[in-house]
C-alpha positions as CSV (number, residue, x, y, z in Angstrom):
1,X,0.8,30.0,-54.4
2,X,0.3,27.1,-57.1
3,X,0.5,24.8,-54.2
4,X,-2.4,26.5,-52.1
5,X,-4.3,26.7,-55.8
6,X,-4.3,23.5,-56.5
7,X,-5.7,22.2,-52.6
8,X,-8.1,24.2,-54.1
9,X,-8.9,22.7,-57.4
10,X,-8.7,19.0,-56.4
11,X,-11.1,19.0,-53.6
12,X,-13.6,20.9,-56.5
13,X,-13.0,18.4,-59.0
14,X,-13.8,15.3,-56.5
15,X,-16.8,16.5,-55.7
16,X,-17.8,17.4,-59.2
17,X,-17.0,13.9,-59.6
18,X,-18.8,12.5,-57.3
19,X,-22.3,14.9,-58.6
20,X,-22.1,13.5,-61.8
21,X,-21.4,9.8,-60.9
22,X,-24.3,10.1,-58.8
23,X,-26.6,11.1,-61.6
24,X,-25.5,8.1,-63.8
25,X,-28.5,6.5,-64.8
26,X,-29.2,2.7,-63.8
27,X,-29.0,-0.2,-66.3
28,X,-31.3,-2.3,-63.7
29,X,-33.5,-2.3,-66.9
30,X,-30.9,-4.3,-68.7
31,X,-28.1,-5.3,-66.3
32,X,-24.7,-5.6,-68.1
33,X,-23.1,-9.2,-67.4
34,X,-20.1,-11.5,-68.0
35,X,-19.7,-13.5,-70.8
36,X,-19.5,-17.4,-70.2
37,X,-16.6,-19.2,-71.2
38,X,-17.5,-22.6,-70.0
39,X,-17.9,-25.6,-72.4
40,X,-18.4,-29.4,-72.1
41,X,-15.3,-31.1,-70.7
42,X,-15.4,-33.1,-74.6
43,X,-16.9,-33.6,-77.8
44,X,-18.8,-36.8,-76.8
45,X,-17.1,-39.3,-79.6
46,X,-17.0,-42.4,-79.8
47,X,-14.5,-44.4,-77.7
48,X,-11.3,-45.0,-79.8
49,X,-12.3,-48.8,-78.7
50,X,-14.5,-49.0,-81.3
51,X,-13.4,-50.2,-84.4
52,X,-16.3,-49.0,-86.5
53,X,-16.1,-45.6,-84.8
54,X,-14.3,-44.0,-87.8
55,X,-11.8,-41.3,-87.4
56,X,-11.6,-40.9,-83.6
57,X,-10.3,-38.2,-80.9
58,X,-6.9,-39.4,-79.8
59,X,-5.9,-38.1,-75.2
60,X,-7.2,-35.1,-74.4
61,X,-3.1,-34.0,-73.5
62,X,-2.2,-34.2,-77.7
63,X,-3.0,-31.2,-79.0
64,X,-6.1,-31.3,-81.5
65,X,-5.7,-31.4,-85.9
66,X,-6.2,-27.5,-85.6
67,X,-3.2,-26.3,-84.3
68,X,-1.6,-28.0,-87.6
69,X,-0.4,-26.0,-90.5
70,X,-1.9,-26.4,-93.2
71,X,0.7,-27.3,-95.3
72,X,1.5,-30.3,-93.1
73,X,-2.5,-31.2,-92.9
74,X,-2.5,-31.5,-96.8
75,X,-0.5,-33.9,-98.5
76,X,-1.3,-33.0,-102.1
77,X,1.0,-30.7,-103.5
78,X,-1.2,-29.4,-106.0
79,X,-3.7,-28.7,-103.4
80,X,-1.2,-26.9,-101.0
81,X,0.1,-24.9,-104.6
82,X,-3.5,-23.8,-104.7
83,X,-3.7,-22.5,-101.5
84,X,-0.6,-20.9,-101.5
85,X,-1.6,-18.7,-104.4
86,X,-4.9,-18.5,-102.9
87,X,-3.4,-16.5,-99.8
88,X,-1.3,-14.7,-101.4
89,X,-3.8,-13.1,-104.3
90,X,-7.5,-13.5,-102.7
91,X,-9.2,-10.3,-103.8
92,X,-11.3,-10.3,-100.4
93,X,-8.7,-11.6,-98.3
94,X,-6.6,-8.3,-99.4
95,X,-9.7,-6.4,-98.9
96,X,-9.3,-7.9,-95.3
97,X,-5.9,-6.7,-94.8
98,X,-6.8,-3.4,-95.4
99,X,-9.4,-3.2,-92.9
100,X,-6.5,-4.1,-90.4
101,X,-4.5,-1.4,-91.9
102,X,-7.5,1.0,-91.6
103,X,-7.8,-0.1,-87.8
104,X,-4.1,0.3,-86.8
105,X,-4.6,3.7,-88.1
106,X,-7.7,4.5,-85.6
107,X,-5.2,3.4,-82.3
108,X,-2.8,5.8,-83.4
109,X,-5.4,8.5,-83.9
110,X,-6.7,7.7,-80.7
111,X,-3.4,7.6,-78.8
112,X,-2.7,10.9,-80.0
113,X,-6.2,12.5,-78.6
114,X,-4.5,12.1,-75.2
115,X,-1.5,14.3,-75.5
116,X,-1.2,17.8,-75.9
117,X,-1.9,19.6,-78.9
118,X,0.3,22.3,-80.6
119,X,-0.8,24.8,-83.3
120,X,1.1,27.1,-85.0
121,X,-0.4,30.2,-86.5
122,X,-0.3,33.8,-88.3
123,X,-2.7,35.9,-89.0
124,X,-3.4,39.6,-90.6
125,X,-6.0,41.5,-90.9
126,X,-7.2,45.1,-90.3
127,X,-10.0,46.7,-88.8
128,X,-12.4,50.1,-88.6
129,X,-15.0,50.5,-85.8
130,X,-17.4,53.3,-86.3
131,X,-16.3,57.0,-85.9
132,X,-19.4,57.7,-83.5
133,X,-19.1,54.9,-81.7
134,X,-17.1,54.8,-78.2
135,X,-14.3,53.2,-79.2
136,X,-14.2,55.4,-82.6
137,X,-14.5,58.3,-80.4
138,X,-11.6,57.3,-77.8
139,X,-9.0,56.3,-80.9
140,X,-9.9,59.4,-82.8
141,X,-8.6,61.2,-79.3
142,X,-5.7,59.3,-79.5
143,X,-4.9,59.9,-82.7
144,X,-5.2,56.2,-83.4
145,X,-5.3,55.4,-87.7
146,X,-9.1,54.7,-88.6
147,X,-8.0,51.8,-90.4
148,X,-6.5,49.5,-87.4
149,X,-4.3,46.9,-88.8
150,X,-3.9,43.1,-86.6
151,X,-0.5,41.0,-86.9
152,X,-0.2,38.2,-85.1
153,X,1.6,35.1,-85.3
154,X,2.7,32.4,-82.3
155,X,2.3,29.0,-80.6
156,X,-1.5,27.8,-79.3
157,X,-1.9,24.8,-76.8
158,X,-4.8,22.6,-75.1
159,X,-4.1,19.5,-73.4
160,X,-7.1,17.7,-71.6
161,X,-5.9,16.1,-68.5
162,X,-7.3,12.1,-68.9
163,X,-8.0,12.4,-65.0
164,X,-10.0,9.6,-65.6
165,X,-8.7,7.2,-68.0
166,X,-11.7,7.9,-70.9
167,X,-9.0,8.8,-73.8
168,X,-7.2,5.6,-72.8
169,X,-9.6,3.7,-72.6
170,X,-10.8,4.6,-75.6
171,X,-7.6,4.2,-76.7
172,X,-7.4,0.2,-75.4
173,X,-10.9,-0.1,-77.2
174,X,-9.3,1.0,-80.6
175,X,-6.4,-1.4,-80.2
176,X,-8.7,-4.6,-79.2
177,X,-10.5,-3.6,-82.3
178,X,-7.4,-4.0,-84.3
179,X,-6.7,-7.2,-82.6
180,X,-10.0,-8.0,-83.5
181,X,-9.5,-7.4,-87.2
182,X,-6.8,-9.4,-87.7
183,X,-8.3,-12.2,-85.8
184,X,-10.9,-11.6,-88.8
185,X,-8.2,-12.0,-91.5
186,X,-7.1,-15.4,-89.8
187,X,-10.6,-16.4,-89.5
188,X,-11.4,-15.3,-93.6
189,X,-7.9,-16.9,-94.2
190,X,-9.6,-20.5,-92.8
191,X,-12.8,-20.2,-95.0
192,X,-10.0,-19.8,-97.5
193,X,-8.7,-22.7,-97.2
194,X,-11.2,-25.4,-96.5
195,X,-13.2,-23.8,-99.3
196,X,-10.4,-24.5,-101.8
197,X,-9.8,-27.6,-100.5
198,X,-13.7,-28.4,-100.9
199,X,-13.7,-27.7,-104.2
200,X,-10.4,-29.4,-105.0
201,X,-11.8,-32.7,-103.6
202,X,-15.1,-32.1,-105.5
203,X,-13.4,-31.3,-109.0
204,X,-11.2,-34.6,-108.3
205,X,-14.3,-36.4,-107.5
206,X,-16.2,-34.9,-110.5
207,X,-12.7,-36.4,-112.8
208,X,-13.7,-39.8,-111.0
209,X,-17.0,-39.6,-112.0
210,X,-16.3,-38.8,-115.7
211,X,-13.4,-41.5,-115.9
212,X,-16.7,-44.3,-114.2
213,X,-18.9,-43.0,-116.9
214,X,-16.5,-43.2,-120.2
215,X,-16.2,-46.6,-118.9
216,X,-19.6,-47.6,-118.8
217,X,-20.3,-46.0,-121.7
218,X,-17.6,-48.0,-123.6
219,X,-18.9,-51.0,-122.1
220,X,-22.7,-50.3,-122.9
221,X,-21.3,-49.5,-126.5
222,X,-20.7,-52.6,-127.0
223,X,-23.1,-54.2,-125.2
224,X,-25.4,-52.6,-127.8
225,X,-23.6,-53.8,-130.9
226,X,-23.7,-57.4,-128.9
227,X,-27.5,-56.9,-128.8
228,X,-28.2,-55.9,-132.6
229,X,-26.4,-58.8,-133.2
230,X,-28.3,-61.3,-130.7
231,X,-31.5,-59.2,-132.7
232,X,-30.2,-60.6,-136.6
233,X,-30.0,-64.1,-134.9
234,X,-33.4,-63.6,-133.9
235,X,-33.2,-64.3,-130.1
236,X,-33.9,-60.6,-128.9
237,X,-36.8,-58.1,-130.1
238,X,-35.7,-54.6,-131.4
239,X,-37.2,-53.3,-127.8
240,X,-34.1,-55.1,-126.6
241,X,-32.1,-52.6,-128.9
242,X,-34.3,-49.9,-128.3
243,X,-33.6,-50.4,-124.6
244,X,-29.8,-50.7,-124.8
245,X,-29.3,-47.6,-127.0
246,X,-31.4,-45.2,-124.9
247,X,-29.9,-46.6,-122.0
248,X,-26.8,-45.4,-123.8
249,X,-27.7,-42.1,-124.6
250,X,-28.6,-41.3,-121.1
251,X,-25.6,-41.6,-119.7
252,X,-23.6,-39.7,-122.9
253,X,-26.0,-37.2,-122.2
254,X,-25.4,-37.9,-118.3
255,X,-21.6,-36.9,-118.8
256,X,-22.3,-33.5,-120.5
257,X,-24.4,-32.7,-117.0
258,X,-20.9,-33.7,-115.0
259,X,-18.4,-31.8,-117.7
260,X,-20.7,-28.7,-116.7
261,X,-20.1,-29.2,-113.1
262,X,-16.9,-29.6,-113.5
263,X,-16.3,-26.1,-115.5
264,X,-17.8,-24.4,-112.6
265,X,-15.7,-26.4,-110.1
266,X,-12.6,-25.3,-111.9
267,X,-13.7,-21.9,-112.4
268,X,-15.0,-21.3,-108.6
269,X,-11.3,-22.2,-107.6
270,X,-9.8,-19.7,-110.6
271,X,-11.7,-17.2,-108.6
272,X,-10.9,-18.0,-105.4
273,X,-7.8,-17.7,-106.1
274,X,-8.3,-14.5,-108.4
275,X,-7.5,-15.1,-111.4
276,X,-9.4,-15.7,-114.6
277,X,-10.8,-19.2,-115.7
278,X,-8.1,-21.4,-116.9
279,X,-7.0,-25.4,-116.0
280,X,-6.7,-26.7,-112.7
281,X,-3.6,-28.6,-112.3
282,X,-4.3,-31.9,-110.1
283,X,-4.1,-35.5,-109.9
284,X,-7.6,-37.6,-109.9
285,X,-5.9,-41.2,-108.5
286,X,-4.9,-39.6,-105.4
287,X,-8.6,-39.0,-105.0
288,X,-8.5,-43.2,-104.0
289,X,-5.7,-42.2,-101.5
290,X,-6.8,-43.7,-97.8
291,X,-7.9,-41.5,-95.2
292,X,-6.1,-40.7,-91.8
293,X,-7.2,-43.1,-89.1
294,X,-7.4,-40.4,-86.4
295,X,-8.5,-36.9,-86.3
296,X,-6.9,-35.2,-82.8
297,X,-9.8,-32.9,-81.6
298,X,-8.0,-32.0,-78.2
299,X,-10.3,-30.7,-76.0
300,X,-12.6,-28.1,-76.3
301,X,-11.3,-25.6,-74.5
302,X,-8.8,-25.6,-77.0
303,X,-11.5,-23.9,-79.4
304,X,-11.1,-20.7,-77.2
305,X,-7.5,-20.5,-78.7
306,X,-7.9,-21.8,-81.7
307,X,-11.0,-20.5,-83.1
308,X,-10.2,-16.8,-85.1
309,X,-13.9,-16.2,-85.1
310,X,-14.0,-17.2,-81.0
311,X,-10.9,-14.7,-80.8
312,X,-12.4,-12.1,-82.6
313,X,-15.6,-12.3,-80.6
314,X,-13.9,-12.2,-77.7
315,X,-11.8,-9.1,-78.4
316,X,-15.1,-7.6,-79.7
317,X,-16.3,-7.9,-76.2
318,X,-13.4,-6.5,-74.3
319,X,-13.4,-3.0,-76.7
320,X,-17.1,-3.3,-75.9
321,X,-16.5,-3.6,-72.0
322,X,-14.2,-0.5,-72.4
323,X,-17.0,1.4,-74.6
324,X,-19.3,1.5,-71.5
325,X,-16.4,2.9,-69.0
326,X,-16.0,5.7,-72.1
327,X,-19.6,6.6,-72.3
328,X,-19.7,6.3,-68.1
329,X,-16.8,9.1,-68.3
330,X,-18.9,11.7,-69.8
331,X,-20.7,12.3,-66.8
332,X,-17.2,13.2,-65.4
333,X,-16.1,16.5,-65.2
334,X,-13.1,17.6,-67.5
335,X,-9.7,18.8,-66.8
336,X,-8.0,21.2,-69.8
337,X,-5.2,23.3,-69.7
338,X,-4.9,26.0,-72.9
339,X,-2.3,28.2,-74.1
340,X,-0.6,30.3,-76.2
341,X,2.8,32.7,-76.9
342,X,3.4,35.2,-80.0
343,X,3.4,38.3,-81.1
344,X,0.9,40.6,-82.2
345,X,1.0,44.5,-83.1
346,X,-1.0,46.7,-85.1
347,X,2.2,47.9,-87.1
348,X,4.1,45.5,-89.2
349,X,7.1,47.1,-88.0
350,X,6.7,46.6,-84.8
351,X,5.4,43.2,-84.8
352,X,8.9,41.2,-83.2
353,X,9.4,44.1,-80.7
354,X,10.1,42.8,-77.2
355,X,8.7,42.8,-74.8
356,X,6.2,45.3,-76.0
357,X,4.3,43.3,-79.1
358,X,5.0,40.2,-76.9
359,X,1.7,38.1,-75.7
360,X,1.1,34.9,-73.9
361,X,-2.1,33.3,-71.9
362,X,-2.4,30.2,-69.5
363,X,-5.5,29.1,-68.5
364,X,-6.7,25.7,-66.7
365,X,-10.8,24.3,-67.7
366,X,-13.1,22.2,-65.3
367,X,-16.2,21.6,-67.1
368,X,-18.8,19.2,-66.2
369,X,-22.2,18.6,-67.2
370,X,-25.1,19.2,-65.1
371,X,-28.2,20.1,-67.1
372,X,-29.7,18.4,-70.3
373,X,-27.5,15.7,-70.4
374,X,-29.6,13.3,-72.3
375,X,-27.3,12.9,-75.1
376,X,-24.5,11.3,-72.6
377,X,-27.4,8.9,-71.1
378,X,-28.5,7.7,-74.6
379,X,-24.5,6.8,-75.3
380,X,-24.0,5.0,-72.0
381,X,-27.3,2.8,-72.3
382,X,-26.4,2.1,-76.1
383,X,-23.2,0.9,-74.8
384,X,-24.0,-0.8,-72.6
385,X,-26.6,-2.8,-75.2
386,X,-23.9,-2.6,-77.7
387,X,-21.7,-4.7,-74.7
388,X,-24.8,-7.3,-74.2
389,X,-24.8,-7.5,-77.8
390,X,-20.9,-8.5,-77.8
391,X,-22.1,-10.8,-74.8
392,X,-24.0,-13.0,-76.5
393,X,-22.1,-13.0,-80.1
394,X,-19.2,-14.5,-77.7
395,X,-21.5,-17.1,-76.7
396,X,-23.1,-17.8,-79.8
397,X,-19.0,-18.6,-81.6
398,X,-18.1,-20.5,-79.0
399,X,-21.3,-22.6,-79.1
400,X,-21.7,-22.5,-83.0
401,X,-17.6,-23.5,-82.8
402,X,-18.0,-26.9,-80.5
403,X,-21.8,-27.7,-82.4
404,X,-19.7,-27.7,-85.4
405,X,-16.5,-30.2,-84.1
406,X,-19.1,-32.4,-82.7
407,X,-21.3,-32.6,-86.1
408,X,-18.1,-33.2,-88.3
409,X,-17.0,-35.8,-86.0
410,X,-20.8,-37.8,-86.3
411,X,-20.3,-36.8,-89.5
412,X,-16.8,-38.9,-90.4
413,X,-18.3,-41.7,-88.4
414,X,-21.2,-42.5,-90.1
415,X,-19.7,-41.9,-93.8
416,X,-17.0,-44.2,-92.8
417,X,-19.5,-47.0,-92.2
418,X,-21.7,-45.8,-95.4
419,X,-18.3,-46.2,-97.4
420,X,-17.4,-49.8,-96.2
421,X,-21.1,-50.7,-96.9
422,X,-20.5,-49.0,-100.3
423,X,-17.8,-50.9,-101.4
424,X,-19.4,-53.8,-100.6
425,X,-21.9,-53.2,-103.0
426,X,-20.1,-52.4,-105.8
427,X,-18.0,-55.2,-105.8
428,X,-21.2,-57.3,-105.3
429,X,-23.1,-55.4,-108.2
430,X,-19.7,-56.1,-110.6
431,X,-19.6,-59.5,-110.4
432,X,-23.6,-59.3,-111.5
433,X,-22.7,-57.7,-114.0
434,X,-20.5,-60.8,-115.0
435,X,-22.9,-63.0,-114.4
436,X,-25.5,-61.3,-115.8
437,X,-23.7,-61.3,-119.1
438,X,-23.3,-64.9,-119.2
439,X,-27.1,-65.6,-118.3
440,X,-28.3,-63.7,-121.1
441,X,-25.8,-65.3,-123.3
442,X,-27.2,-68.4,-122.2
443,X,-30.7,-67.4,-122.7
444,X,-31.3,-68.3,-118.6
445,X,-31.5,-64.1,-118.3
446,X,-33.4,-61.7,-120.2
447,X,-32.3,-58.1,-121.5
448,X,-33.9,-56.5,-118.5
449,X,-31.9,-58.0,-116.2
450,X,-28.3,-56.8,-117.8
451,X,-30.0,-53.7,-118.0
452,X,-30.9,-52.7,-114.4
453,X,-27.7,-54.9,-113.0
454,X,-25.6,-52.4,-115.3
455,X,-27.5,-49.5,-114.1
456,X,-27.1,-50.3,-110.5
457,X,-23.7,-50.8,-110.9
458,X,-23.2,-47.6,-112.0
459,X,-25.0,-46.0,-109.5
460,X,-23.5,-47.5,-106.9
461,X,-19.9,-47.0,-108.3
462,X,-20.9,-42.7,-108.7
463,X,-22.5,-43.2,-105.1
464,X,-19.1,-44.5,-103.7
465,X,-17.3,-41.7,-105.3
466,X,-19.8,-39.0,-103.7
467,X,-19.3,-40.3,-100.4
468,X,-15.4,-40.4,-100.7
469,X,-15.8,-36.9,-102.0
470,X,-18.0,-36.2,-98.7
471,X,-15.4,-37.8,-96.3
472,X,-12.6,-35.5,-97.7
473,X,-14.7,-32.3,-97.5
474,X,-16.1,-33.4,-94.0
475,X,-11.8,-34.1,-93.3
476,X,-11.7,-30.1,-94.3
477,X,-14.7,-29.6,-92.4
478,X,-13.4,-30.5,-89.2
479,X,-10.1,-29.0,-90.0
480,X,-11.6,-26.0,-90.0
481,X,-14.2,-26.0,-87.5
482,X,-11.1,-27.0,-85.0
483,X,-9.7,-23.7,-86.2
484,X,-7.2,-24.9,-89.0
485,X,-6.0,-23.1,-91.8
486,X,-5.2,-19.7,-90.5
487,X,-1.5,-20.8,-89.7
């Protein structure tokens, strides 16, 4: 009998099937596609040949500077002591783990939507129909009590059949989605850490700065006690003075600008690391340490693995791939089996009699829709946008990821060269300063002459530190647009 019953019911539910998946609507209006992975064989650096090149891609077969931890990238231990504490108490970083937490929690709410659902129940109650009414009439006959108690209590049952894969796939969307969100920690975990390491490199620049300046300003202090004395012996004007000491007093007031800046550099790493404002511990000479020779950016294929934010875009689009099969399935009919077992009398004392108070059902559901079934159609398009959507974010991470390795790289090449000019300068511009000195000693120089060689000098000297500070960050840059940190 159950065998002849269901030859019955599977031929029904095919051709209900096939009824609604006719009447899916079309997406020629906006055609869903595949995402493309492809990207440029390389970065297009400079030929390691080249000795003014800069830091340079070493063989495509050595894996690129991302895949690095970075503990091993950074060498300064009070750098890699900030970031330690940094991943460990990052207010928003935690914020991020919960979000992961909250997404696990959604796969295993969705894996239980698929099997079958038991309910336990009692109930009591009592009733009185109308004494004039027919069923008043026929229990008045009977000599049933007016007042009609109702005990109950038993086991009830549904289980939807997933003939067709909609609550798993659902399912597989809620776990890519998970992925997806710790992909987003990793990626969060790499701003992180390339913003600490920025504004490490920028407070040990600002120390730098303030170290060039006292200096100057020490040397300028006496430069203008040199020129009140030149003054008394009658061989400079008191514009001479006038010019020294507000010379002076711009850069004292200069170095108040930098102590600012340096307060918030400290504090924007206190809060990184969330905690309140308090000393940074670090050491400013190994600002002057040498930079690495050679920055290993693979090849860019390797972005798809390395890249959280690549990853997480690309999990985004397979839970959006499996959204359109969900919202396809509810043109589908449904498959649900429902039941129940328990007792129920209308006298307490007879409620656990068997068989007599004993009841049970069993029944089998095949619903699908046919009529006004706009709702399901406005899902299944917005999906399908939804999965366009997830389309072109893919695209746009993995072409924002390789614009960003090739613009760091430019980047390290061109402040390289702009460092070695630099230098040059600055060691020019000191021994003016020298010579300078001894002109105007000699009368064969005038004041104005000491006075802009001093000034370029020290421009040039804060200019050199700035672009140091700029190859270190652009080092972190490059770190991090090759996906490092997260490790």
């Amino acid at each position: 009998m159950f065998k002849s019953q269901f030859a019955f019911v599977t031929p029904l539910l095919l051709c209900l099937a096939w009824m609604s998946e006719a009447c899916a609507p079309s997406l020629a209006d906006n055609p869903p596609r595949e995402a493309n992975h492809a990207v440029p064989a390389s970065f297009g650096q400079a030929s390691p040949a080249d000795p003014s090149a800069g830091p340079t891609a070493q063989a495509p077969s050595k894996s690129s500077s991302g895949t690095s931890k970075w503990n091993d990238f950074f060498l300064d231990p009070d750098l890699k002591a900030l970031i330690e504490e940094a991943v460990s108490k990052n207010q928003e970083l935690n914020m991020q783990l919960q979000e992961i937490i909250i997404a696990k929690s959604e796969v295993k709410a969705r894996q239980g939507e698929y099997l079958p659902k038991i309910n336990a129940g009692v109930g009591a109650g009592v009733e009185k129909v109308g004494k004039y009414s027919s069923q008043g009439t026929s229990d008045e006959a009977h000599g049933v009590p007016a007042n009609l108690g109702n005990f109950a209590f038993g086991l009830l049952g549904s289980w939807e059949i997933d003939v067709w894969k909609k609550l798993r796939n659902a399912t597989q969307a809620a776990n890519y989605r998970y992925l997806s969100t710790i992909e987003g920690k990793n990626f969060m975990v790499t701003q992180l850490v390339a913003e600490i390491a920025r504004s490490y490199y920028e407070l040990t620049a600002l120390d730098n700065q303030i170290e060039v300046l006292d200096r100057n300003i020490s040397i300028q202090t006496d430069a203008l006690a040199v020129v009140r004395l030149e003054k008394q012996a009658a061989r400079v004007t008191e514009l001479a003075v006038q010019r020294f000491e507000a010379e002076l007093m711009k850069n004292q007031s200069r170095k108040y600008d930098l102590l600012q800046q340096r307060v918030q550099a400290e504090n924007r790493i206190n809060f990184l690391l969330g905690r309140f404002p308090q000393p940074v511990k670090r050491d400013p000479e190994r600002f002057k340490d040498p930079l690495p020779d050679v920055i290993r950016t693979g090849v860019p294929t390797e972005l798809l693995n390395n890249r959280p934010d690549v990853k997480q875009a690309e999990l985004a689009l397979e839970a959006a791939k499996l959204d359109v099969k969900v919202a396809k399935s509810g043109f589908l009919p449904s498959l649900s089996i429902e039941a129940g077992v328990g007792y129920q009398s209308f006298n307490i004392k007879h409620l656990i009699t068997t068989p007599e108070s004993l009841v049970y059902n069993l029944a089998g559901n095949l619903t699908a829709p046919l009529l006004n079934r706009q709702a399901i159609k406005a899902q299944y398009r917005s999906s399908n946008a939804k999965q366009l959507q997830a389309v072109f974010s893919y695209e746009r991470s993995l072409l924002s990821a390789y614009t960003d390795v090739a613009n760091q790289l430019a980047m390290l090449q061109n402040l390289k060269k702009s460092y070695e000019l630099e230098s040059k300068q600055v060691d020019l511009l000191v021994e003016a300063i020298a010579v300078s000195g001894m002109l105007f000693q000699s009368a064969r120089a005038d004041y104005m002459e000491v006075l802009l060689t001093r000034r370029d000098a020290l421009d040039a000297e804060m200019e050199l530190i700035e672009t140091k500070k700029q190859q270190l960050q652009s080092m972190v840059n490059i770190y991090q647009a090759l996906g490092g940190g997260w490790q």
